[in-house]
N, C-alpha and C positions, 0 to 999 in steps of 0.2 A: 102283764109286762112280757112281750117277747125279745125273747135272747137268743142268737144265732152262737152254738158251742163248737169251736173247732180245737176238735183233740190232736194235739202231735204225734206225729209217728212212733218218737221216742217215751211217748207215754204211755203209749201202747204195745210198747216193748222196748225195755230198758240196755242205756248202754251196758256193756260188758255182758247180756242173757245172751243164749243160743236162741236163736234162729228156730224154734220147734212153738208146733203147734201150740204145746199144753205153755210154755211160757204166754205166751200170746194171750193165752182164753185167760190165763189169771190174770194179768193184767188189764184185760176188757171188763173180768169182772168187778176191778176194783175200780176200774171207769164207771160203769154203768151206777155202782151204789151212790156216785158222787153227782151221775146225771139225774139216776130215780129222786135223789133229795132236790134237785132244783128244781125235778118237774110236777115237785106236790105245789109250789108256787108261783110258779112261772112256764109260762108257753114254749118249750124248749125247739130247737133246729139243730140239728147234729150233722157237721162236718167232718174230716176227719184227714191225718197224713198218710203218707205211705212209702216216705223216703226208705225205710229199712226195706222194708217189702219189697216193692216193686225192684229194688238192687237186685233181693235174695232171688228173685225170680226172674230176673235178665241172666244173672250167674248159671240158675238150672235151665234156662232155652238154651245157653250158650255152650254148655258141656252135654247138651242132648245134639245139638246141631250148630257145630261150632261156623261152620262157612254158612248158616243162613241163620241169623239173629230174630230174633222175633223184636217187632216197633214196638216201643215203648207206650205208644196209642194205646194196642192191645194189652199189654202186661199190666197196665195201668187200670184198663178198665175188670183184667183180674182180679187185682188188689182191694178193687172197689164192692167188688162181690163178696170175696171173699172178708175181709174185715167188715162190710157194712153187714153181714149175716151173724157174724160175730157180736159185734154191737148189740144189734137188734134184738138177737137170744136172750143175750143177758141182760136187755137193760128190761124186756116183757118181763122178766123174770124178778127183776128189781121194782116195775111198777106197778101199782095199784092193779087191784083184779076191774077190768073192763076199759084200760088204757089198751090204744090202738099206737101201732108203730108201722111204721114203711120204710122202707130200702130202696132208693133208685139208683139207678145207674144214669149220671149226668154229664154231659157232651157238654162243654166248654170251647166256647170258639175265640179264636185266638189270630193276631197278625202275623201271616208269612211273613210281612218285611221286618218282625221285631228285632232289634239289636240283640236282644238275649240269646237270637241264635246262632252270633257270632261269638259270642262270648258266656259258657257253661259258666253256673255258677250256683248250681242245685244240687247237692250232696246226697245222693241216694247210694242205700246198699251199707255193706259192711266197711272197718276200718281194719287197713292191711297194714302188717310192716312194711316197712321202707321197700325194703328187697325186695319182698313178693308184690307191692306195688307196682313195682317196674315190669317185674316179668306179664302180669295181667294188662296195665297199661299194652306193653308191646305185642302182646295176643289178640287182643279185643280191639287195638286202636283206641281206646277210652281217656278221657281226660282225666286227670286225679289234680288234687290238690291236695296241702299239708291240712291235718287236721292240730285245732290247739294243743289239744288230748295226745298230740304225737300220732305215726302211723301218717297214711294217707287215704283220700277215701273218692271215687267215682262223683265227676260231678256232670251235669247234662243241663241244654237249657232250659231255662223258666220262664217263658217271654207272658205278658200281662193278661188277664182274661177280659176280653171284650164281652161277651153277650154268652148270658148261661141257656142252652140251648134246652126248651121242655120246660120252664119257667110256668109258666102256665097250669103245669100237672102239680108243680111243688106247691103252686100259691094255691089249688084248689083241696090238695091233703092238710096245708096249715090249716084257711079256714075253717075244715071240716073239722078241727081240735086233733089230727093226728099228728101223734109226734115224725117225723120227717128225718131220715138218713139219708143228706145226698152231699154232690161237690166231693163224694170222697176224693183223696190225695190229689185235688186241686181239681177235680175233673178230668174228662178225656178230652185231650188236646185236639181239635179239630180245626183246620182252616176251607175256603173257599175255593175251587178250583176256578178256572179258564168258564168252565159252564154253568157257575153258580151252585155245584153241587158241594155238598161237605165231602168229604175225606180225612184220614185221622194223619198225626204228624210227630216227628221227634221230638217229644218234648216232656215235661213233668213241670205244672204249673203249682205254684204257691198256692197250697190250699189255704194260708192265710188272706193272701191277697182276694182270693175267691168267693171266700168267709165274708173277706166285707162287701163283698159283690154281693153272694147272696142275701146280708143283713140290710144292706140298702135297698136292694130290688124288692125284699119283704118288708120294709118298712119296721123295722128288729127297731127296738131298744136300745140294745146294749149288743155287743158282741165279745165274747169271751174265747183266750185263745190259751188251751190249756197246755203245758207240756213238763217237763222235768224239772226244772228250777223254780225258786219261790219266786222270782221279779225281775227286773229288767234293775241291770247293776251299774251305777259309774264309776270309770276305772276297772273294770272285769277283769280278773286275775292279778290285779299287785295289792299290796297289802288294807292296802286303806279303802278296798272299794265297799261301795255303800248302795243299797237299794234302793231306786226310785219309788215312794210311792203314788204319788201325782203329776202330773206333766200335761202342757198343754201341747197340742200340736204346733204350734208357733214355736214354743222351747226345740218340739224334736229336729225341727228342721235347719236348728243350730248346731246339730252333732252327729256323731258317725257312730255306723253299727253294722257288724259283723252282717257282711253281703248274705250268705247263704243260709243264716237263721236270723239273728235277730231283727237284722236291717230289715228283712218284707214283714214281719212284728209292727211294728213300728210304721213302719210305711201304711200297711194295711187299719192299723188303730186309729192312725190323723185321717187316711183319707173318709174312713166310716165317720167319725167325728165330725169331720168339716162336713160330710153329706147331710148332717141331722142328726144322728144317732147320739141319746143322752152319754154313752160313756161307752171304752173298750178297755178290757180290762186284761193284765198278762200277766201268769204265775202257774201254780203249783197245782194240778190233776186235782190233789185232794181239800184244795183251799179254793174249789169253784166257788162255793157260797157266799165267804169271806170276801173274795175279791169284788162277788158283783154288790156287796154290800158296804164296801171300803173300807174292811180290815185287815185287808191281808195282799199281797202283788203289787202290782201297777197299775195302776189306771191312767190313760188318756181322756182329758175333760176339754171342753171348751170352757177357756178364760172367763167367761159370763156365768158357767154352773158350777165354777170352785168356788169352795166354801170357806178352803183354805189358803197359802201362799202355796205353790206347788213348790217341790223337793228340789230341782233342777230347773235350769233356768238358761234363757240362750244366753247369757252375759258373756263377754269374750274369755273370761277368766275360764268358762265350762269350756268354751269350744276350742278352750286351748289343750285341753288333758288329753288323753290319749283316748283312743275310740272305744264307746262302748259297747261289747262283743254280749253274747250269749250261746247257747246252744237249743238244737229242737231235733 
């Protein structure tokens, strides 16, 4: 069975930790033991966020050279280095002695005319008080928006990925039984110029959305999208909210969800679903096993492979409640 695994950023480093190295690598490590266990059984593909990252590291281009910003293209394709090395360490180090791993750096090409880049709505980087919001805001020119949690935080656009550029290199490492780290933090944003050439562009794409690009284009099983909560919730923060554990695609497109994490979740799990893919599965870093086995998260099924009545439902009584949020 293969499975396309896309790790959240905040999985990979927890809200409320510093921003340092050594946070970072434990956390990876505690990634990696929960990747080594799925890939004694399963064909793994590793994806991965980079929302904290690539912030923390627009932050340090901007106070090294505040009047020339370094693209987000570039920082981005940092990020990918950087944490897909990460990964990679720990997870050889978590697998079986004669497991083979790879790391690539993947170019994601993307539409100049996307609406998403009239409208930021990708949360990357740290969350600031109010106050210090404004004054970076007015420095940087930077969009913020209010974060649930309080605070405010950098948002930038996410417009859809079209065509995983190098596709061909990933699909000949799967075959070969290598495990495969690419797509990190949604890939590098690339559009087409006037002469047909690539060029890179303002942007940080959904590496969820990406996930199921890649899980489709691989012909994946399942796609799993890991990050800091146990499931996708309705009613997210009032008293009575409850956890989804099954839902069909058909249900999710009766209801709302938090634009800048959970909504491309969601989005990204129907569209894999509707392509073919047995099942997408959303929850907890350390409940990857559980989920792809259906004990534990959310799962999106196709209506025809549930086994059970799913949890939620599009009935007008759901799509009346209040939208269901998460975080990532």
């Amino acid at each position: 069975m293969r499975v396309v695994v896309a790790l959240g950023g905040n999985a990979l480093l927890k809200r409320g930790e510093p921003m340092t190295y050594d946070a970072q690598r434990t956390n990876v490590r505690i990634a990696a033991i929960a990747l080594a266990d799925l890939a004694r059984d399963y064909q793994i593909i590793v994806a991965h966020g980079n929302g904290p990252q690539v912030g923390l590291m627009a932050l340090q281009a901007a106070a090294y050279a505040p009047q020339t910003l370094w693209p987000l293209d570039v920082l981005g394709a940092e990020t990918e280095g950087m944490i897909g090395y990460l990964i990679e360490q720990e997870l050889m180090n978590a697998l079986s002695p004669g497991a083979e791993c790879a790391t690539l750096l993947t170019r994601v090409e993307v539409d100049r005319a996307d609406p998403a880049f009239d409208q930021p709505t990708k949360p990357i980087g740290p969350v600031y008080p109010k106050d210090q919001a404004e004054l970076v805001r007015a420095k940087h020119n930077w969009s913020m928006v209010s974060e649930p949690t309080g605070g405010m935080r950098r948002v930038v656009p996410s417009p859809l990925p079209k065509k995983l550029v190098g596709l061909a290199s990933i699909k000949l490492l799967v075959e070969a039984g290598v495990c495969v780290i690419c797509a990190g933090g949604g890939g590098i944003p690339v559009v087409r110029n006037a002469t047909d050439e690539m060029e890179g562009i303002e942007a940080v794409i959904d590496k969820d959305r990406t996930a199921a690009l890649l899980a489709e284009e691989l012909n994946a099983d399942a796609l799993l999208m890991l990050t800091d909560v146990e499931a996708v919730f309705r009613d997210w923060g009032l008293p009575h909210q409850a956890a989804i554990s099954t839902i069909t695609p058909e249900a999710v497109d009766g209801m709302s969800f938090a634009a800048g994490s959970m909504g491309p979740k969601m989005a990204a799990a129907s569209t894999f679903v509707r392509s073919g893919g047995i099942m997408a599965g959303i929850g907890k870093l350390q409940d990857a096993r559980a989920i792809l086995e259906g004990f534990a998260g959310t799962r999106i099924e196709s209506a025809s492979s549930l086994t059970r009545a799913p949890v939620a439902t599009a009935d007008p009584v759901a799509q009346s409640k209040p939208a269901l949020n998460g975080v990532d």
